[in-house]
ZADO-1210 file (C-alpha; in nm, 4 decimals, padded with zeros to 6 digits):
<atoms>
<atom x="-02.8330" y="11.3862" z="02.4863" code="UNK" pos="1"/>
<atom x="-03.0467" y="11.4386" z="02.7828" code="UNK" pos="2"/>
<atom x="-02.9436" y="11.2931" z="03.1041" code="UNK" pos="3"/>
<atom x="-03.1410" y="11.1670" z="03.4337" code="UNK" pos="4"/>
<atom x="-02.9991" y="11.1717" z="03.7295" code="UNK" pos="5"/>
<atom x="-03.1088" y="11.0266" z="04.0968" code="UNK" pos="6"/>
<atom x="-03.0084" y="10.9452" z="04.4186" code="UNK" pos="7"/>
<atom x="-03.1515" y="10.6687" z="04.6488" code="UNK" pos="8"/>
<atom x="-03.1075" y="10.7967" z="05.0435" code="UNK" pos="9"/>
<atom x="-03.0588" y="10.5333" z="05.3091" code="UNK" pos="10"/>
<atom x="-02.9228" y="10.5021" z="05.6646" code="UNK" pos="11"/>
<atom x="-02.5928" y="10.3423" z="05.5889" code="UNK" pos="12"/>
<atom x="-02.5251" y="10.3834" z="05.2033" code="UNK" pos="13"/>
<atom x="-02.6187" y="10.5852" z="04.8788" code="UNK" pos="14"/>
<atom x="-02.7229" y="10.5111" z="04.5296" code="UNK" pos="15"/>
<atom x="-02.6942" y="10.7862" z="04.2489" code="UNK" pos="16"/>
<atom x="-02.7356" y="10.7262" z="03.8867" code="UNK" pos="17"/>
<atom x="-02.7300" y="10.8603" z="03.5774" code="UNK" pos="18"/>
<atom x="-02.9769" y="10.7163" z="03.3186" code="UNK" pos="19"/>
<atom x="-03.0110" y="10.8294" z="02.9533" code="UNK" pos="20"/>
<atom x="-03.3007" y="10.9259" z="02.7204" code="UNK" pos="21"/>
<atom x="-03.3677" y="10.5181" z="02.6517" code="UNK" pos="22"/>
<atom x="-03.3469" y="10.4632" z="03.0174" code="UNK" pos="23"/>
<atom x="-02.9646" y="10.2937" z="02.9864" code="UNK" pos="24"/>
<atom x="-02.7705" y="10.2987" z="03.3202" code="UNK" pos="25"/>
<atom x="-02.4612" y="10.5153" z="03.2021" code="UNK" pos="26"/>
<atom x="-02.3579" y="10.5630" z="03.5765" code="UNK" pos="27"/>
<atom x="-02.4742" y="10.3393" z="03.9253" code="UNK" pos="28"/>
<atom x="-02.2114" y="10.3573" z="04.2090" code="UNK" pos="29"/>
<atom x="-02.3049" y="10.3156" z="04.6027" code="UNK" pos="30"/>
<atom x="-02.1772" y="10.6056" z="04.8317" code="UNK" pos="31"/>
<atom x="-02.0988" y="10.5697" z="05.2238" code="UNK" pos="32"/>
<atom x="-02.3191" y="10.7807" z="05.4017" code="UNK" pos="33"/>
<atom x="-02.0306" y="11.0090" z="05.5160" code="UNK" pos="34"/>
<atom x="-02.0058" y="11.0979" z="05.1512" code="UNK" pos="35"/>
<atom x="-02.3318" y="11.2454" z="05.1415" code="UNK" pos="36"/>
<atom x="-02.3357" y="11.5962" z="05.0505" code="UNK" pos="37"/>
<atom x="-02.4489" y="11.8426" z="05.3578" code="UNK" pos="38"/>
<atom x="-02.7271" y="11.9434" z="05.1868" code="UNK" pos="39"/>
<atom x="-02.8409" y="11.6138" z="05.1382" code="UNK" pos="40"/>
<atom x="-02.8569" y="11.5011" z="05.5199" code="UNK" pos="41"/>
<atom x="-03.1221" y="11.6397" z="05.6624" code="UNK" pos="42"/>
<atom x="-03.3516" y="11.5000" z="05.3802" code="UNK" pos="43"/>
<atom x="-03.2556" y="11.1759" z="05.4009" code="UNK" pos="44"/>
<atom x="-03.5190" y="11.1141" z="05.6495" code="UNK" pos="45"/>
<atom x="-03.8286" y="11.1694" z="05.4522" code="UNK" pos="46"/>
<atom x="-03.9366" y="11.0334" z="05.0932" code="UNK" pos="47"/>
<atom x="-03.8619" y="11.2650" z="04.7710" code="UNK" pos="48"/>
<atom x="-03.9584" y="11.2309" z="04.4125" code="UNK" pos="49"/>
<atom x="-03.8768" y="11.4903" z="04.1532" code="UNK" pos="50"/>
<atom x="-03.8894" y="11.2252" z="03.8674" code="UNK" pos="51"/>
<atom x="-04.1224" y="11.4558" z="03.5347" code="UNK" pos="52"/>
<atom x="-04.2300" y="11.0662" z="03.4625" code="UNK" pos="53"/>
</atoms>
């Protein structure tokens, strides 16, 4: 089973999820922003789209 994964950035919270092949949420949870991964931070402040759709 493929997975797709994704993370929303914003100032004060986080979104990642996990979606699979038939586009079914298998994973959604908000994040504080002091959970964000280091290498994460300094990207949060422009717009990034890796999505192959």
């Amino acid at each position: 089973m493929k997975l797709h994964g994704g993370i929303d950035l914003h100032s004060n919270n986080n979104v990642v999820a996990l979606l699979d092949e038939e586009d079914r949420v298998l994973y959604r949870k908000r994040w504080p922003v002091r959970s964000t991964p280091g290498f994460l931070r300094p990207r949060m402040s422009r717009r990034i789209n890796h999505s192959p759709r």
